[in-house]
TORKOLSE-493207 format. One record per residue (C-alpha): residue in three letters; x negated, y negated, z; residue number from 1. Coordinates in steps of 0.2 Angstrom, whole numbers, plus 5000, padded with zeros to 4 digits. Example, Ala and Ser with C-alpha at 12.3 -4.5 7.8 and 13.67 -1.06 7.14 Angstrom:
REM residues 2
ALA | 4938 | 5022 | 5039 | 1
SER | 4932 | 5005 | 5036 | 2
END
This chain:
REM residues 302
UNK | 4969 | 5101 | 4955 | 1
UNK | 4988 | 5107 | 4957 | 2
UNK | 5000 | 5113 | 4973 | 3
UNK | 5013 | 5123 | 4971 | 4
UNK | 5022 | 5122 | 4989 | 5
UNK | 5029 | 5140 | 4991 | 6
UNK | 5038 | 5135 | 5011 | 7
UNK | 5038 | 5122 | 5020 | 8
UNK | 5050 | 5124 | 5033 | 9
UNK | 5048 | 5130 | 5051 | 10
UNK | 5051 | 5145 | 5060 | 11
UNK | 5066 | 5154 | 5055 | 12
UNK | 5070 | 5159 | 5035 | 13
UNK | 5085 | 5153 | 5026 | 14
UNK | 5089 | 5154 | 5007 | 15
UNK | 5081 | 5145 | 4998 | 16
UNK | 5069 | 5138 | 5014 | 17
UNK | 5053 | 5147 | 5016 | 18
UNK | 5040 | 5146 | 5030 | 19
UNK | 5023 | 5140 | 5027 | 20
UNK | 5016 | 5143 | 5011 | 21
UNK | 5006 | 5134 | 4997 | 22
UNK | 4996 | 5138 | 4982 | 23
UNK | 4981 | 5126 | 4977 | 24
UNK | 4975 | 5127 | 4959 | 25
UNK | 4959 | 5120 | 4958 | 26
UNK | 4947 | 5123 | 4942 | 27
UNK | 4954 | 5138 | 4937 | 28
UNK | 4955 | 5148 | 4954 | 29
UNK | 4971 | 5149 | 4964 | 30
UNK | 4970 | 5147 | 4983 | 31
UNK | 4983 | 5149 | 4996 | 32
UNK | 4984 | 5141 | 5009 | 33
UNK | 4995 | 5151 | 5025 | 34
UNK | 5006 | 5166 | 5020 | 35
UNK | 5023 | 5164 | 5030 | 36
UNK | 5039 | 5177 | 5027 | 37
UNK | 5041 | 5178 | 5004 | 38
UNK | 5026 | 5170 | 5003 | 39
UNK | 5024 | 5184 | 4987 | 40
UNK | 5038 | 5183 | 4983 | 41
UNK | 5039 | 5165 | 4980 | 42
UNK | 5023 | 5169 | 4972 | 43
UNK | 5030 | 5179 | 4959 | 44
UNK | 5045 | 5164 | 4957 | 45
UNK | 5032 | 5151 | 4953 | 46
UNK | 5021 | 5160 | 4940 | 47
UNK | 5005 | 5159 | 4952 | 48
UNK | 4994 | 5175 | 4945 | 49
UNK | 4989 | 5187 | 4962 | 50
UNK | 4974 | 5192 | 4951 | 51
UNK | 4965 | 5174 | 4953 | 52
UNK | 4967 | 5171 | 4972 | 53
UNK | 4952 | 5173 | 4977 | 54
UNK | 4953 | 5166 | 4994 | 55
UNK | 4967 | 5164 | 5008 | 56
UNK | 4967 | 5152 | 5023 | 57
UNK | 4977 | 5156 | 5038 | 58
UNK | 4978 | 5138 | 5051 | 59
UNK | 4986 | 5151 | 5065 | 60
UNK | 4993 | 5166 | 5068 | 61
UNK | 5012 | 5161 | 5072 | 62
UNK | 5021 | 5171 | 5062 | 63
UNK | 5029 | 5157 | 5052 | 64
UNK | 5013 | 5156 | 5045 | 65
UNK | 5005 | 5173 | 5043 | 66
UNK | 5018 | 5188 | 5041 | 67
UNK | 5020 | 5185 | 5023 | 68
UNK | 5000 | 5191 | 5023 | 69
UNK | 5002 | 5210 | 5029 | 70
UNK | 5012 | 5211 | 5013 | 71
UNK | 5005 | 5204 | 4999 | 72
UNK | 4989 | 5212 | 5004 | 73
UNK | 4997 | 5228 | 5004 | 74
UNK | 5003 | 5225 | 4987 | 75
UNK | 4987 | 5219 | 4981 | 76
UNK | 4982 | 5235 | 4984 | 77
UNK | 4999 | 5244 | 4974 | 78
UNK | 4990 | 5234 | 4958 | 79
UNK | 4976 | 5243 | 4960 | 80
UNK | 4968 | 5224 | 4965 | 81
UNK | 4948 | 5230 | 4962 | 82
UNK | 4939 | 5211 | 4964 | 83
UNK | 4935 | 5205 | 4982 | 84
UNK | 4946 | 5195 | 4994 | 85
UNK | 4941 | 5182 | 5007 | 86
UNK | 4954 | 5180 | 5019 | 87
UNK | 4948 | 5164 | 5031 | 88
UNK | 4957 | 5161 | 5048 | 89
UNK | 4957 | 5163 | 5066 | 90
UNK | 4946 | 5176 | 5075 | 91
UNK | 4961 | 5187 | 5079 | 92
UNK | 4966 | 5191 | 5063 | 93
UNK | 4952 | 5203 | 5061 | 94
UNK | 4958 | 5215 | 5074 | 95
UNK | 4976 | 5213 | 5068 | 96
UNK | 4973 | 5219 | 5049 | 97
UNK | 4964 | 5233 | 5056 | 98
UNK | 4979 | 5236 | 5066 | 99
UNK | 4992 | 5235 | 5053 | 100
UNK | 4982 | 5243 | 5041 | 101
UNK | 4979 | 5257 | 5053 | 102
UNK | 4996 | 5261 | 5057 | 103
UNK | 5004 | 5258 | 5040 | 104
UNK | 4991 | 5272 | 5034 | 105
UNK | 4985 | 5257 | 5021 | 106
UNK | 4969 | 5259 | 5013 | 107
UNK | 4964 | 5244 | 5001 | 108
UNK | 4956 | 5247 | 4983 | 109
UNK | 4945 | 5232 | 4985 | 110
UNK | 4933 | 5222 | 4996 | 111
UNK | 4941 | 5212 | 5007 | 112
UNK | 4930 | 5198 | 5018 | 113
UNK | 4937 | 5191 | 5034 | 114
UNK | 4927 | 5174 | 5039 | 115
UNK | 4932 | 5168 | 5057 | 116
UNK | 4937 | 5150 | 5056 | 117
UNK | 4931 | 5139 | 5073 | 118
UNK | 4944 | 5129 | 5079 | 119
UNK | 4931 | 5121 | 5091 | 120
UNK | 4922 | 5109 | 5078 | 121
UNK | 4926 | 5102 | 5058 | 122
UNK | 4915 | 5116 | 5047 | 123
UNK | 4910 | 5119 | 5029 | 124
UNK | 4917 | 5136 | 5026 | 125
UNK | 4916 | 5138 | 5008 | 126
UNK | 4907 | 5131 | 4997 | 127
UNK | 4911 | 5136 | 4976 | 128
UNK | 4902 | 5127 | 4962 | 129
UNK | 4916 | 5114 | 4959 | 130
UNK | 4924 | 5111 | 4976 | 131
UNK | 4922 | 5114 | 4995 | 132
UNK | 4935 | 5117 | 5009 | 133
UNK | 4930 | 5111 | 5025 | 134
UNK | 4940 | 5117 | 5040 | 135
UNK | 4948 | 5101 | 5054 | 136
UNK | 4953 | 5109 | 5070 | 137
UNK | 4973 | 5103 | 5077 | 138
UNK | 4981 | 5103 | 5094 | 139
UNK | 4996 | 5116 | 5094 | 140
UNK | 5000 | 5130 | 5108 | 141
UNK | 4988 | 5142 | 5098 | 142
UNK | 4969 | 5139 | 5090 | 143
UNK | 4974 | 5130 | 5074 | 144
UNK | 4964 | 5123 | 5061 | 145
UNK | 4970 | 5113 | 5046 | 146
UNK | 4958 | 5113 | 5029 | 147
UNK | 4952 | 5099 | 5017 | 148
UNK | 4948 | 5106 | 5000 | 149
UNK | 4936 | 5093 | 4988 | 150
UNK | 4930 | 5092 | 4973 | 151
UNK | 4912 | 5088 | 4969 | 152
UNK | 4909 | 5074 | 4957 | 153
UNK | 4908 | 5080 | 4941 | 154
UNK | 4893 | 5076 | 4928 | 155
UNK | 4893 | 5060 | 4919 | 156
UNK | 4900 | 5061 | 4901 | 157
UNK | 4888 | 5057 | 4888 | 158
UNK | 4891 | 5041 | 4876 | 159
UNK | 4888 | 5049 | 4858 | 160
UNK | 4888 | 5035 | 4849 | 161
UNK | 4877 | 5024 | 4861 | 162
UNK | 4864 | 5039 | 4861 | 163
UNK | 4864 | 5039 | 4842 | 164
UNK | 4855 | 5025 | 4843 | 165
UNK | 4841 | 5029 | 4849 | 166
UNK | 4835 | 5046 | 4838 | 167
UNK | 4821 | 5051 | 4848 | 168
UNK | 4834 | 5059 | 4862 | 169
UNK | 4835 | 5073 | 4860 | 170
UNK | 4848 | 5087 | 4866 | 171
UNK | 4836 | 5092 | 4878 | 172
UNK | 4838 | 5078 | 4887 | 173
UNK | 4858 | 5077 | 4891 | 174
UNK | 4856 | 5087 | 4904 | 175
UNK | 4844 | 5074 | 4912 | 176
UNK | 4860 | 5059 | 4905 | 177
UNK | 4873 | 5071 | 4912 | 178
UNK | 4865 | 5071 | 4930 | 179
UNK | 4863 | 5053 | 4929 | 180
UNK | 4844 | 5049 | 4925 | 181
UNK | 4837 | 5037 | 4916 | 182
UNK | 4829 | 5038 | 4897 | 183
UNK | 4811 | 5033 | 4896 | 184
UNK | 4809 | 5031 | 4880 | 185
UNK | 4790 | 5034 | 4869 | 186
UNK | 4786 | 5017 | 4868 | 187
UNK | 4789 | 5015 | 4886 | 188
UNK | 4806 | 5006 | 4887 | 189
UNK | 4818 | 5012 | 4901 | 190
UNK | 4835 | 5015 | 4895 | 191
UNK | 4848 | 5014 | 4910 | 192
UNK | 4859 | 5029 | 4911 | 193
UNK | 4875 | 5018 | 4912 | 194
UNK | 4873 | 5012 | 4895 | 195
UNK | 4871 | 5031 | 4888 | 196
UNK | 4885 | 5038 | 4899 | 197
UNK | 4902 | 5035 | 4905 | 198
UNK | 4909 | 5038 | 4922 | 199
UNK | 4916 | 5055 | 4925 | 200
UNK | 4934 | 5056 | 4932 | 201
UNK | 4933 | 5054 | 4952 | 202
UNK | 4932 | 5069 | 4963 | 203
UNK | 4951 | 5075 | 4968 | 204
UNK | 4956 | 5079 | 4987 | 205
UNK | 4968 | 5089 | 4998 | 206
UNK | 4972 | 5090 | 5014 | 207
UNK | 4983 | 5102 | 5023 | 208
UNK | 4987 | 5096 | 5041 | 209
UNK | 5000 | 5110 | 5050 | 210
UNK | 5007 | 5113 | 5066 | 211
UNK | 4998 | 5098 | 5076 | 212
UNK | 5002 | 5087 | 5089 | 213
UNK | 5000 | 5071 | 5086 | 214
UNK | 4981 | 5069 | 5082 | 215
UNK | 4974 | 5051 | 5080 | 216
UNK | 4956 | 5060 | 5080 | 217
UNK | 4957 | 5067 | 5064 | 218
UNK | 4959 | 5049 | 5054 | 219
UNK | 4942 | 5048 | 5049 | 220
UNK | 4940 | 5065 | 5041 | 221
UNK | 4955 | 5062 | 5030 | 222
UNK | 4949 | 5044 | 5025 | 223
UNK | 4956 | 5039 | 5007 | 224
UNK | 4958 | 5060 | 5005 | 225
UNK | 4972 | 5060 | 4989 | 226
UNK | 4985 | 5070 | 4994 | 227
UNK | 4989 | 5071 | 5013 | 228
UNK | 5001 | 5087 | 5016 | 229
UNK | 5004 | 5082 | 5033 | 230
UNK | 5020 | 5093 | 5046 | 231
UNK | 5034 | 5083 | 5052 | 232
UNK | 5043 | 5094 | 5060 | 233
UNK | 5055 | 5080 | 5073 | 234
UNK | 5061 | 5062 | 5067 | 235
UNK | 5054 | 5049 | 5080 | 236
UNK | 5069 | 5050 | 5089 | 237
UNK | 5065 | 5068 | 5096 | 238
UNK | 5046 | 5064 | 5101 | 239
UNK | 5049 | 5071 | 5117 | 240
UNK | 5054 | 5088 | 5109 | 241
UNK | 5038 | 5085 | 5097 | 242
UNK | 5026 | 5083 | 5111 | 243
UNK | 5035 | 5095 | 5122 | 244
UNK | 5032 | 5110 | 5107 | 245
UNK | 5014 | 5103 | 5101 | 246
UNK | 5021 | 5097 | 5085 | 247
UNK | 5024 | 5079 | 5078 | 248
UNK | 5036 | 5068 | 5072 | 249
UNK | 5040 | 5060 | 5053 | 250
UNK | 5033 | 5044 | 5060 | 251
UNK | 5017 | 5050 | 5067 | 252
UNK | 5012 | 5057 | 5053 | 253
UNK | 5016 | 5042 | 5043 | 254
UNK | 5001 | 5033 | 5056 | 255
UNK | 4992 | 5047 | 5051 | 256
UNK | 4991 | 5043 | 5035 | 257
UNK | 4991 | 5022 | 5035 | 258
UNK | 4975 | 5025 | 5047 | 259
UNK | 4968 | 5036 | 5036 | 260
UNK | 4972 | 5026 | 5018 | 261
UNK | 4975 | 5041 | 5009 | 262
UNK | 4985 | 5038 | 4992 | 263
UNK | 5001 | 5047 | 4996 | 264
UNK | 5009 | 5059 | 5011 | 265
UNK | 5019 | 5075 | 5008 | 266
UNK | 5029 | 5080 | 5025 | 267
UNK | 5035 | 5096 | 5029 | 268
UNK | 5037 | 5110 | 5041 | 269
UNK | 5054 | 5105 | 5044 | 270
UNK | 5066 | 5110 | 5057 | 271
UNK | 5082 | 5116 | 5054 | 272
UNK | 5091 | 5106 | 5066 | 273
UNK | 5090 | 5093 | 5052 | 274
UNK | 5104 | 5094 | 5039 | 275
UNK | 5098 | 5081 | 5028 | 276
UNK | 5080 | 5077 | 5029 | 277
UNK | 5081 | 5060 | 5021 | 278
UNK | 5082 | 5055 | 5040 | 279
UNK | 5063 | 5060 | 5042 | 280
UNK | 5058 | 5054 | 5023 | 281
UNK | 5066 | 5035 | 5029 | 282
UNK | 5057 | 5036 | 5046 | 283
UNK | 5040 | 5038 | 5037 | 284
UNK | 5042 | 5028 | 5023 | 285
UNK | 5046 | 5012 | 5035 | 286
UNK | 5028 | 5015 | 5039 | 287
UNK | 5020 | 5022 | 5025 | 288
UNK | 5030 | 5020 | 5009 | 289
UNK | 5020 | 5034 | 4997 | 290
UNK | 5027 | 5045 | 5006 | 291
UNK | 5038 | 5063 | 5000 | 292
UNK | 5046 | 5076 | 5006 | 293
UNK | 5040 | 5092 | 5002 | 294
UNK | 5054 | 5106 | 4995 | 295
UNK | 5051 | 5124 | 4988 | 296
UNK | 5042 | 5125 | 4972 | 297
UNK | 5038 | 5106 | 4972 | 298
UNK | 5026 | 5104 | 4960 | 299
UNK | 5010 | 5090 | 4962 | 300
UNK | 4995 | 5085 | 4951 | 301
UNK | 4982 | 5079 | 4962 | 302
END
């Protein structure tokens, strides 16, 4: 599992800042998660393929998250993109696309799927083969919802030179070793499957909490998650203007992140009313020391 931050500044575009925008590589499948102002753009910059996004997440539809979308769907379509597209996200931005497809006269080459997003209640909304993203709604002046993405554990790895040693298993059986079972073998002797397998490596995690007011509730779905992308848009100092705007502060989401245990915090969705944003980075780090600041094109391997 890799993230590629694409933006991770609030509101208005500078060079070089980007609103929100990330790219998730996760067993071989791109997903992006919000599609701010350049989000292709910054695409193209990184190296992230168009052709293996499969699926988008929109949290909300303030324009500092969702502008860049109208575009690269568009452009999508100048490719001559033929596989389907989920786009994932508020109920709104059905009616939207329609509407910016309609009057831009844009007719897509390929399928594209739009699954409404509750921002009422925690969901499973996609479940692949390797991995699921479950949506956790936020508090912000719109319907928001951030998005977990897991891996599933992964099947044990066999002990080659343990099973040797025992001739009568067969390959049939690895499928059985793989998936954790037991070898009974014919004279009736169990074999424990720990002693024919090693632990796979353990199951990654991501969570992308943006555009929240400070949100206690949300602890226990991010318990022990990895990586904890998490918005700081105010230092501590300007709380008031954090709770005024429905947004938080460096230091609450460094709580966030303590109470949850999870193994290190990215903040971002920065205002630019802060020159140098070490100021937020020490805040959180007083309180949560595995703690970094995000920046356009940081690169992570989960």
């Amino acid at each position: 599992m890799e993230l590629r931050i694409l933006g991770c500044h609030s509101a208005t575009p500078k060079p070089g800042e980007f609103p929100s925008s990330q790219a998730l590589l996760i067993h071989n499948q791109w997903i992006l998660l919000d599609a701010g102002e350049g989000t292709q753009m910054q695409l193209r910059r990184y190296g992230v393929k168009f052709s293996r996004i499969k699926h988008i997440f929109i949290t909300h539809l303030h324009g500092d998250h969702v502008y860049g979308l109208f575009g690269l769907l568009s452009t999508f379509r100048l490719l001559n993109r033929q596989t389907e597209l989920h786009v994932h996200g508020p109920e709104p931005l059905k009616p939207l696309l329609k509407h910016v497809f309609q009057l831009s006269q844009v007719e897509l080459t390929y399928p594209l799927h739009l699954h409404a997003v509750s921002p009422e209640k925690p969901a499973l909304i996609l479940d692949e083969k390797k991995f699921t993203v479950s949506s956790i709604p936020l508090n912000h002046r719109t319907d928001t919802t951030g998005y977990i993405i897991r891996e599933k554990p992964a099947p044990r790895k066999l002990n080659t030179e343990a099973i040797k040693q025992y001739p009568e298993i067969d390959i049939w059986a690895y499928n059985n070793l793989k998936a954790g079972k037991d070898i009974i073998l014919d004279d009736g002797r169990i074999i424990p499957n720990n002693e024919l397998t090693f632990d796979p490596p353990p199951p990654k995690s991501y969570a992308y909490i943006t555009d929240t007011a400070y949100l206690p509730d949300i602890v226990p779905r991010l318990h022990n998650i990895d990586v904890l992308y998490h918005e700081a848009t105010f230092a501590c100092e300007d709380e008031n203007l954090a709770t005024k705007t429905f947004h938080s502060t460096a230091c609450q989401a460094a709580r966030i992140a303590r109470a949850a245990q999870v193994k290190k915090l990215i903040l971002g969705h920065f205002s630019s009313r802060y020159r140098n944003l070490n100021i937020l980075l020490n805040e959180a780090q007083k309180i949560f020391p595995e703690t970094e600041l995000a920046f356009e094109g940081k690169h992570i391997l989960i």
